[in-house]
Biopython code that builds the backbone (N, CA, C, O; Angstrom):
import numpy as np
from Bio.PDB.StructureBuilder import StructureBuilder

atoms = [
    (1, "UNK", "N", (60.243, -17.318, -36.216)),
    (1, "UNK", "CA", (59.050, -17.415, -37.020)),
    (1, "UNK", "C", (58.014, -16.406, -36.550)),
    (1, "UNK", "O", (57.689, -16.268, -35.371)),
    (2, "UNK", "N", (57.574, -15.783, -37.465)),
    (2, "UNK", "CA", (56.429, -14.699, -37.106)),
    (2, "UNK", "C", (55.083, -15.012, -37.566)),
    (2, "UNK", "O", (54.791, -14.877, -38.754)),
    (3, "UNK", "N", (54.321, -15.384, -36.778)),
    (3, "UNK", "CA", (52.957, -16.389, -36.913)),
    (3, "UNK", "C", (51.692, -14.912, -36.627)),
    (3, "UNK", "O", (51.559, -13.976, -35.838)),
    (4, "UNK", "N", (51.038, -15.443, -37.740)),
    (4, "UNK", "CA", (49.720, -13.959, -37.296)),
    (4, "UNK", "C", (48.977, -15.034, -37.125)),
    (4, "UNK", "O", (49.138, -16.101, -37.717)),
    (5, "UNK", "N", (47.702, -14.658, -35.880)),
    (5, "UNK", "CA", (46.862, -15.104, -35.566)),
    (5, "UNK", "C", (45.640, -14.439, -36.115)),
    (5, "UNK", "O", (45.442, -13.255, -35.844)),
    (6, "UNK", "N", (44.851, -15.071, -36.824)),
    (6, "UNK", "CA", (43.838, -14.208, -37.665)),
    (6, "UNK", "C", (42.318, -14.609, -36.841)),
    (6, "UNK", "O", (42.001, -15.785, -36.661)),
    (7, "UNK", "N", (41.384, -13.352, -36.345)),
    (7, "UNK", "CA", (40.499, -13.149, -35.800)),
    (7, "UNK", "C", (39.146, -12.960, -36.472)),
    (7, "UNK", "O", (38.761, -11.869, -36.894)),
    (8, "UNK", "N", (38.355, -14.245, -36.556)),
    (8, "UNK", "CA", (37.219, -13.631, -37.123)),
    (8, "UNK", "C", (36.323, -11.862, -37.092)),
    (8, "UNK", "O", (35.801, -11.152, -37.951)),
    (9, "UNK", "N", (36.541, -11.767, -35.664)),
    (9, "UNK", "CA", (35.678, -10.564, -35.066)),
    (9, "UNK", "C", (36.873, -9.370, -35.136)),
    (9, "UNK", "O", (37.878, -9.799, -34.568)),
    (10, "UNK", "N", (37.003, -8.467, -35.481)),
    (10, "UNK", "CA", (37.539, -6.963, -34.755)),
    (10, "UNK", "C", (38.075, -7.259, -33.670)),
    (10, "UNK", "O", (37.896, -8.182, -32.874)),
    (11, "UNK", "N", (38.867, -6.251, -33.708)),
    (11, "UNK", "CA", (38.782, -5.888, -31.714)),
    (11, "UNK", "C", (38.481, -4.626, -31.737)),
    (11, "UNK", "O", (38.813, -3.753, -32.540)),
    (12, "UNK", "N", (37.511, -4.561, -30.350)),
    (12, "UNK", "CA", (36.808, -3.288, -30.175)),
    (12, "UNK", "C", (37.669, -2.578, -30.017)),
    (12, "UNK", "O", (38.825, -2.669, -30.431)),
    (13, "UNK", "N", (36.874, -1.282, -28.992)),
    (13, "UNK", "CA", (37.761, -0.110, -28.369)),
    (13, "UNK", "C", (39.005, -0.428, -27.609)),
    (13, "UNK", "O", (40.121, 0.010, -27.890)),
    (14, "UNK", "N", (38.699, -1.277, -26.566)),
    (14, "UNK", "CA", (39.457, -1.967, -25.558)),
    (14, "UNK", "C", (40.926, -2.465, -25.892)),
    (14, "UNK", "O", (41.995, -2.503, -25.283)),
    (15, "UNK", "N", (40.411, -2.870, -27.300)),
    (15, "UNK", "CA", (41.537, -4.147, -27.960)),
    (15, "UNK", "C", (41.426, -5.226, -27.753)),
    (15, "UNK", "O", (42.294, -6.003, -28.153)),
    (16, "UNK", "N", (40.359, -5.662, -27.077)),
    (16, "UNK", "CA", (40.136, -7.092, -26.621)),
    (16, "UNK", "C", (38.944, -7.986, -28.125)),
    (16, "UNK", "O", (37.716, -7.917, -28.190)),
    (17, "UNK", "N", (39.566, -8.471, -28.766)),
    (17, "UNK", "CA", (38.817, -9.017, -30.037)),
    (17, "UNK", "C", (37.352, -9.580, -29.576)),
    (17, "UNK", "O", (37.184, -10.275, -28.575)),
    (18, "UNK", "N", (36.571, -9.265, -30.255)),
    (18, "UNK", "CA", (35.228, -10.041, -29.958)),
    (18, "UNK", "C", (34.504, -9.461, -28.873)),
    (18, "UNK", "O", (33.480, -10.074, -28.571)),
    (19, "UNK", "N", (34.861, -8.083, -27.978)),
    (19, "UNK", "CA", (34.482, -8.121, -26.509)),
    (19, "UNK", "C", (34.317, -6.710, -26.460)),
    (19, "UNK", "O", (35.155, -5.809, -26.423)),
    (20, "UNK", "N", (32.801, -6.686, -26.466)),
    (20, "UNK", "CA", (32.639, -4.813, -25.989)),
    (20, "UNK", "C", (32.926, -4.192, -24.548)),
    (20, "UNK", "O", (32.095, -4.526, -23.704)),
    (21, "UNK", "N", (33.737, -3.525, -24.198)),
    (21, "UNK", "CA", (34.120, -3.025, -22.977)),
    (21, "UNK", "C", (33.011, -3.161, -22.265)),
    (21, "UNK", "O", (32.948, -4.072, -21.440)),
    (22, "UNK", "N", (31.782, -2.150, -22.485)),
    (22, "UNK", "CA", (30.867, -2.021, -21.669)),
    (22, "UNK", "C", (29.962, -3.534, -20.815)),
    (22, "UNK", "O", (29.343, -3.810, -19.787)),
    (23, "UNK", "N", (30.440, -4.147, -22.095)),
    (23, "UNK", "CA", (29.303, -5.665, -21.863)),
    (23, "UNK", "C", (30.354, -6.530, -21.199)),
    (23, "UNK", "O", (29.966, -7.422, -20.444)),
    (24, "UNK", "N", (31.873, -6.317, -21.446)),
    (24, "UNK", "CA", (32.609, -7.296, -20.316)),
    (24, "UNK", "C", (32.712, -6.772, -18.959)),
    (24, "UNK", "O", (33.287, -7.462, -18.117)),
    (25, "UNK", "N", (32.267, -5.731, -18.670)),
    (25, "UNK", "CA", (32.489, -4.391, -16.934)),
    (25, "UNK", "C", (30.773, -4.928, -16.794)),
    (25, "UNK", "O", (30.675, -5.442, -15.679)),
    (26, "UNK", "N", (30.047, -4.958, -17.186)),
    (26, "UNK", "CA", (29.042, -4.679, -16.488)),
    (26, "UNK", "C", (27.778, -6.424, -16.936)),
    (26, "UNK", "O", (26.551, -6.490, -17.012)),
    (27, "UNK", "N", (28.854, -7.507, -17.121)),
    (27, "UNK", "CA", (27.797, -8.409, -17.408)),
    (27, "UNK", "C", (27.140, -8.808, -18.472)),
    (27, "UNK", "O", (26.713, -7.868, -19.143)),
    (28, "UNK", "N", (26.848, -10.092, -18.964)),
    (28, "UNK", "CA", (25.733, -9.917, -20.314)),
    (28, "UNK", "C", (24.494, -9.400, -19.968)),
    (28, "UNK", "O", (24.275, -8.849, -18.889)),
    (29, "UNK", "N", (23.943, -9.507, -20.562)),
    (29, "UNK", "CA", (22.576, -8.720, -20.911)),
    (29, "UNK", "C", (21.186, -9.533, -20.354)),
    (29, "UNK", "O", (21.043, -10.718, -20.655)),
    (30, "UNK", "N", (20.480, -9.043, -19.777)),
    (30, "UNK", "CA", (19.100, -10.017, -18.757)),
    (30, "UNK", "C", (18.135, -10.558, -20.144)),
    (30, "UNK", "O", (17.583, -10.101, -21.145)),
    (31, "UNK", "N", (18.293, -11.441, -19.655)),
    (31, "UNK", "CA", (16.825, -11.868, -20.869)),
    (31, "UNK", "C", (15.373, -10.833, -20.482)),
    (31, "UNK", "O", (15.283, -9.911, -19.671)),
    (32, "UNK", "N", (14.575, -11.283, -21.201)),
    (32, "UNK", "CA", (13.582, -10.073, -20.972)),
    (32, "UNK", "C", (12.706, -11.325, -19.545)),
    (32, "UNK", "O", (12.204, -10.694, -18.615)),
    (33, "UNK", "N", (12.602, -12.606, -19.467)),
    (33, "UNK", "CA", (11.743, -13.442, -18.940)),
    (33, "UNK", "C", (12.552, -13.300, -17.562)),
    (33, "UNK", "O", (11.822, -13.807, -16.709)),
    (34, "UNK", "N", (13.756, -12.829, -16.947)),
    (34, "UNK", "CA", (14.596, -12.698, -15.841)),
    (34, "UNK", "C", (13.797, -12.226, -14.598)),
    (34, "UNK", "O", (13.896, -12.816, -13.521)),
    (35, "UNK", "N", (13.049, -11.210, -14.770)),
    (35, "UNK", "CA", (12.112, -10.944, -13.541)),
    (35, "UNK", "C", (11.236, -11.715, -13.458)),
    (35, "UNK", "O", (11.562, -12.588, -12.653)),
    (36, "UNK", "N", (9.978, -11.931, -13.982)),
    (36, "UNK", "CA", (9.044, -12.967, -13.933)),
    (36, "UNK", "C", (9.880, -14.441, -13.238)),
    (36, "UNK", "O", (9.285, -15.007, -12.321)),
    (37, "UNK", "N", (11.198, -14.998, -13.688)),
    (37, "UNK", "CA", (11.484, -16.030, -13.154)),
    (37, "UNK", "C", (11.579, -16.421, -11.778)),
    (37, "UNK", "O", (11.436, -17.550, -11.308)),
    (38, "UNK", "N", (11.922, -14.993, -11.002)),
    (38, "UNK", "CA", (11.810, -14.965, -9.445)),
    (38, "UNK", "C", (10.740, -14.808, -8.890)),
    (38, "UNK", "O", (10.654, -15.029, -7.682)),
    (39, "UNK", "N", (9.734, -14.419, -9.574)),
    (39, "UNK", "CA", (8.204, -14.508, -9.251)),
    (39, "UNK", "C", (7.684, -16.079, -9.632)),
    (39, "UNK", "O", (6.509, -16.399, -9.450)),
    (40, "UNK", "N", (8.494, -16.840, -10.074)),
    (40, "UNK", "CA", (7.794, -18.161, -10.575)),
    (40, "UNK", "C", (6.940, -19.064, -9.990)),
    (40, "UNK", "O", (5.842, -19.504, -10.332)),
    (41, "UNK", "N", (8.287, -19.426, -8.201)),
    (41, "UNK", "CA", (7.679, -20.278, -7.359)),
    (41, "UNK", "C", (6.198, -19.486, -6.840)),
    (41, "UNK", "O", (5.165, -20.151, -6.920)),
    (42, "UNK", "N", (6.129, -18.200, -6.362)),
    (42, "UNK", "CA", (4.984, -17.993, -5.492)),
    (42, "UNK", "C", (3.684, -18.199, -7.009)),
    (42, "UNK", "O", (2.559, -18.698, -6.974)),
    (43, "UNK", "N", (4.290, -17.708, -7.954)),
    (43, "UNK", "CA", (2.573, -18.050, -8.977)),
    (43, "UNK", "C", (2.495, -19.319, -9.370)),
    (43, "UNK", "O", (1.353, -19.532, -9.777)),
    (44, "UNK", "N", (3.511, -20.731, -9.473)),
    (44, "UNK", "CA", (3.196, -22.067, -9.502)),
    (44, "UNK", "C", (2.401, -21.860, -8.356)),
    (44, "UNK", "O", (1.177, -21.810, -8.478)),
    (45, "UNK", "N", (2.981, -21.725, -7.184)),
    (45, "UNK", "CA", (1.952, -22.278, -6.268)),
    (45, "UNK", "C", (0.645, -21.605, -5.833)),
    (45, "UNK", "O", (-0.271, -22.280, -5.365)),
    (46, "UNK", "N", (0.535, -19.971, -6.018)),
    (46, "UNK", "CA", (-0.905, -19.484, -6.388)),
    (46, "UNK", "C", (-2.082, -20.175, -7.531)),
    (46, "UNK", "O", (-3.309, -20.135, -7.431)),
    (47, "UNK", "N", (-1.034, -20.970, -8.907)),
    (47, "UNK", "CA", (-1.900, -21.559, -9.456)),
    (47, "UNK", "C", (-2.262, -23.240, -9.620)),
    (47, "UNK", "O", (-2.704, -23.933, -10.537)),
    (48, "UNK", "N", (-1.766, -23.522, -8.025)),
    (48, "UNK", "CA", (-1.860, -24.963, -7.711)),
    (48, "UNK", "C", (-2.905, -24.603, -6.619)),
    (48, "UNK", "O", (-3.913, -25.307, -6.565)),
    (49, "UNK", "N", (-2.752, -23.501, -5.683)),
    (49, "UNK", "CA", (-3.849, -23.465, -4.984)),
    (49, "UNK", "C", (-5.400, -23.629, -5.244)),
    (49, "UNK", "O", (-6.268, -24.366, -4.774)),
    (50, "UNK", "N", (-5.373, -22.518, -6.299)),
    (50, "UNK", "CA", (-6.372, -21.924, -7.018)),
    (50, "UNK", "C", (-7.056, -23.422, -7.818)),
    (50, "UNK", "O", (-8.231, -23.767, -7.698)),
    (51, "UNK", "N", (-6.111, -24.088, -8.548)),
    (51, "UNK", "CA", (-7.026, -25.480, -9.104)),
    (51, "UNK", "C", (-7.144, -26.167, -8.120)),
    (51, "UNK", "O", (-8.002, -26.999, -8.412)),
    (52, "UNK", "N", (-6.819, -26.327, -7.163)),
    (52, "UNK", "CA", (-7.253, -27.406, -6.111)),
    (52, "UNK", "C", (-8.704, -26.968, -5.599)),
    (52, "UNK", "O", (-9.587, -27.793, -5.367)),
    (53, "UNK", "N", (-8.881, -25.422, -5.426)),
    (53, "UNK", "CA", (-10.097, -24.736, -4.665)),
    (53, "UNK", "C", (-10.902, -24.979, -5.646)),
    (53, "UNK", "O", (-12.028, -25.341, -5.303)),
    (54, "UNK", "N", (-10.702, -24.902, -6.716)),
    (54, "UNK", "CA", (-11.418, -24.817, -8.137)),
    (54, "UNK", "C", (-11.731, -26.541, -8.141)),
    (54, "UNK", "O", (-12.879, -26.669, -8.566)),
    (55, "UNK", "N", (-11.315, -27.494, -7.922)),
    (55, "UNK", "CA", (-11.680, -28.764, -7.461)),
    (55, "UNK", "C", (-12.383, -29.005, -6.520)),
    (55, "UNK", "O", (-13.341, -29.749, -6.729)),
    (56, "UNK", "N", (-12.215, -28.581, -5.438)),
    (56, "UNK", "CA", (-12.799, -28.671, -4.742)),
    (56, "UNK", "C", (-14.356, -27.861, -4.389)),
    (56, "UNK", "O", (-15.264, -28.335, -3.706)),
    (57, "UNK", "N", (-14.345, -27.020, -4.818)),
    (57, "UNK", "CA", (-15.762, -26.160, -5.453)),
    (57, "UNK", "C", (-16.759, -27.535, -6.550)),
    (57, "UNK", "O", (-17.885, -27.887, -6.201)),
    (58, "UNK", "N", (-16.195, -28.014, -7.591)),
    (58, "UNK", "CA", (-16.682, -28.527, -8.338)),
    (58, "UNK", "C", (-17.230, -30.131, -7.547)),
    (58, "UNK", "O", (-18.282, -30.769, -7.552)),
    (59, "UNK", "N", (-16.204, -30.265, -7.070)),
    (59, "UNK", "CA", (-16.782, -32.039, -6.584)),
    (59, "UNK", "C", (-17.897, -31.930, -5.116)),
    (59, "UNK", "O", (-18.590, -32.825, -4.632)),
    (60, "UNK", "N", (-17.743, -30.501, -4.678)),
    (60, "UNK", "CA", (-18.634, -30.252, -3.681)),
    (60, "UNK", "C", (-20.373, -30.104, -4.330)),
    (60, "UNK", "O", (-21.364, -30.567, -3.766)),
    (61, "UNK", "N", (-20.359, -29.349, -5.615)),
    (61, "UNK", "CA", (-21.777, -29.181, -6.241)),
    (61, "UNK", "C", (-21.480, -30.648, -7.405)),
    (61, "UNK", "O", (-22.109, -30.630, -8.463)),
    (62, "UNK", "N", (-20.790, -31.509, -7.204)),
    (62, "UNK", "CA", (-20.871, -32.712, -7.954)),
    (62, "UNK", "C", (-21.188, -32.351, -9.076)),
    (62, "UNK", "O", (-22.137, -32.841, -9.687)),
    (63, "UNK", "N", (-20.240, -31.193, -9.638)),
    (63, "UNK", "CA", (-20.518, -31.025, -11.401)),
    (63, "UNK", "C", (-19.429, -32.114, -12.000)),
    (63, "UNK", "O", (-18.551, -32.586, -11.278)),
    (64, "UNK", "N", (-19.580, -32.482, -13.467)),
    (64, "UNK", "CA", (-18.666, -32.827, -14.236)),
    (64, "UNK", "C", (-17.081, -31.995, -14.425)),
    (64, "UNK", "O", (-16.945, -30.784, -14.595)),
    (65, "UNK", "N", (-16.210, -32.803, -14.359)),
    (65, "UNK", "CA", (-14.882, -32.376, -14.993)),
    (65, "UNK", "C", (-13.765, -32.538, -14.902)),
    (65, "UNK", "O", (-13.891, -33.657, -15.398)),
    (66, "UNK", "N", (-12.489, -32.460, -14.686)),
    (66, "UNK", "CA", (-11.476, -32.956, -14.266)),
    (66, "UNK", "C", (-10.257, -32.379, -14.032)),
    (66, "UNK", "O", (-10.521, -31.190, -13.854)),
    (67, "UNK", "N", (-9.308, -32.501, -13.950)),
    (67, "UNK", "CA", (-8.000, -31.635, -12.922)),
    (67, "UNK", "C", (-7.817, -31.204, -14.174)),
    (67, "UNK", "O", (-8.140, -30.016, -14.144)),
    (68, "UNK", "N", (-7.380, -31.575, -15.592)),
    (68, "UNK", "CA", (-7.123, -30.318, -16.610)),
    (68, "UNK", "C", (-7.818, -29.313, -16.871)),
    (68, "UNK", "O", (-7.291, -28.284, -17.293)),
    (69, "UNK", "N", (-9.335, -29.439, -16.639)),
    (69, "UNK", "CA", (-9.963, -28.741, -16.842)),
    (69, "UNK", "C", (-10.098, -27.210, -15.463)),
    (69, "UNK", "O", (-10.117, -25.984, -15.569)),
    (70, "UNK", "N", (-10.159, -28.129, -14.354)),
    (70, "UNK", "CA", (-9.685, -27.345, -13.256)),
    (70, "UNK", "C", (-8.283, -26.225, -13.146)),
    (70, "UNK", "O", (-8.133, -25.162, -12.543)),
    (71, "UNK", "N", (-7.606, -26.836, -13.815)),
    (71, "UNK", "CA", (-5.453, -26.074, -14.274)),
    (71, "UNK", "C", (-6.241, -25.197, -15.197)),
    (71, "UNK", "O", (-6.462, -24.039, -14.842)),
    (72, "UNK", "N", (-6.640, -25.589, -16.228)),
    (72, "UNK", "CA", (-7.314, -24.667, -17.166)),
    (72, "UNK", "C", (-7.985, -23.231, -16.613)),
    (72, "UNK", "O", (-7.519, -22.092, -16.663)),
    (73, "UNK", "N", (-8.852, -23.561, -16.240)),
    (73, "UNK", "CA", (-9.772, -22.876, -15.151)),
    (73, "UNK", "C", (-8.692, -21.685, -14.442)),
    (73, "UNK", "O", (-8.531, -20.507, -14.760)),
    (74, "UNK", "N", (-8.111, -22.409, -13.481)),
    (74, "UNK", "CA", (-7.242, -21.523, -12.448)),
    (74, "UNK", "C", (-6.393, -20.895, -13.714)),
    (74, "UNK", "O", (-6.465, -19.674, -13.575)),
    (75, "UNK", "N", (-5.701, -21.175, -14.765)),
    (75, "UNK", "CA", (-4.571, -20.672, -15.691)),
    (75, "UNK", "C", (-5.334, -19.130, -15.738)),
    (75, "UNK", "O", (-4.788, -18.134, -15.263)),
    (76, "UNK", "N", (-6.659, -19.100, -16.376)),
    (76, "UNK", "CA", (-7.490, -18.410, -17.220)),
    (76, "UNK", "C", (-7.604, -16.756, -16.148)),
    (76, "UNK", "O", (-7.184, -15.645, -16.471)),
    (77, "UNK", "N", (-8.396, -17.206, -14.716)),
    (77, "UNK", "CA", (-8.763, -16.623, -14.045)),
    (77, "UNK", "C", (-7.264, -15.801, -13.467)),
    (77, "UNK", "O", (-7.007, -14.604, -13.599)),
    (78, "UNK", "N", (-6.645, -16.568, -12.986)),
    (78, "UNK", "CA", (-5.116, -15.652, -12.451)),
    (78, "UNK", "C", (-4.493, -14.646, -13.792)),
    (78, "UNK", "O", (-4.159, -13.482, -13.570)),
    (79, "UNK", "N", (-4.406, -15.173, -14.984)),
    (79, "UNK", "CA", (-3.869, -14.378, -15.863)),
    (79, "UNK", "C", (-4.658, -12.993, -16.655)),
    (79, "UNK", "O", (-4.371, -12.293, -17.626)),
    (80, "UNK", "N", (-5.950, -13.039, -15.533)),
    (80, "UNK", "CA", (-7.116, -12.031, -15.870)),
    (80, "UNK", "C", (-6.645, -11.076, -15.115)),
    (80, "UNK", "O", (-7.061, -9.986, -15.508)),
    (81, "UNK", "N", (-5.762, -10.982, -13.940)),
    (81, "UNK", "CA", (-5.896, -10.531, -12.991)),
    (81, "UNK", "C", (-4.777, -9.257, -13.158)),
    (81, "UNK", "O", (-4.612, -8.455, -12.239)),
]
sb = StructureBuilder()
sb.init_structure("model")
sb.init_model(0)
sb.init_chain("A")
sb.init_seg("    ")
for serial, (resi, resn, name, xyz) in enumerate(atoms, 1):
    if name == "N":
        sb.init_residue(resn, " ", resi, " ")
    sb.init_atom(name, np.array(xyz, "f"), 0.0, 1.0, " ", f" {name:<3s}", serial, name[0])
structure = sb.get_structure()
């Protein structure tokens, strides 16, 4: 019995159906957010510092406000930077 197997996709250069040489040798492709992600932990915690100081500034001159408003605060000022 001679059975064809029918392939939605081509096969590329390679002959490998569905699979560009270049992109199976060298990996898929980085999202664009891939760098920033290894920078993540040190700016969570630059912007946990920053609202805590930013709390602590505020309850020292006993103004009104509160820890969202403080996250807020620190979000605003670091992403100025």
């Amino acid at each position: 019995m001679n059975h064809r197997i029918s392939m939605s996709r081509p096969a590329t250069s390679d002959g490998v159906p569905g699979f560009d040489a270049h992109s199976r040798h060298n990996g898929p492709a980085k999202a664009p957010g891939v760098v920033k992600a290894r920078n993540a932990p040190a700016a969570a915690e630059a912007l946990r510092t920053r609202a805590y100081e930013i709390y602590l500034e505020r309850c020292e001159k006993g103004a009104p406000g509160d820890e969202l408003s403080d996250w807020a605060q620190a979000e605003r000022e670091l992403s100025s930077r």
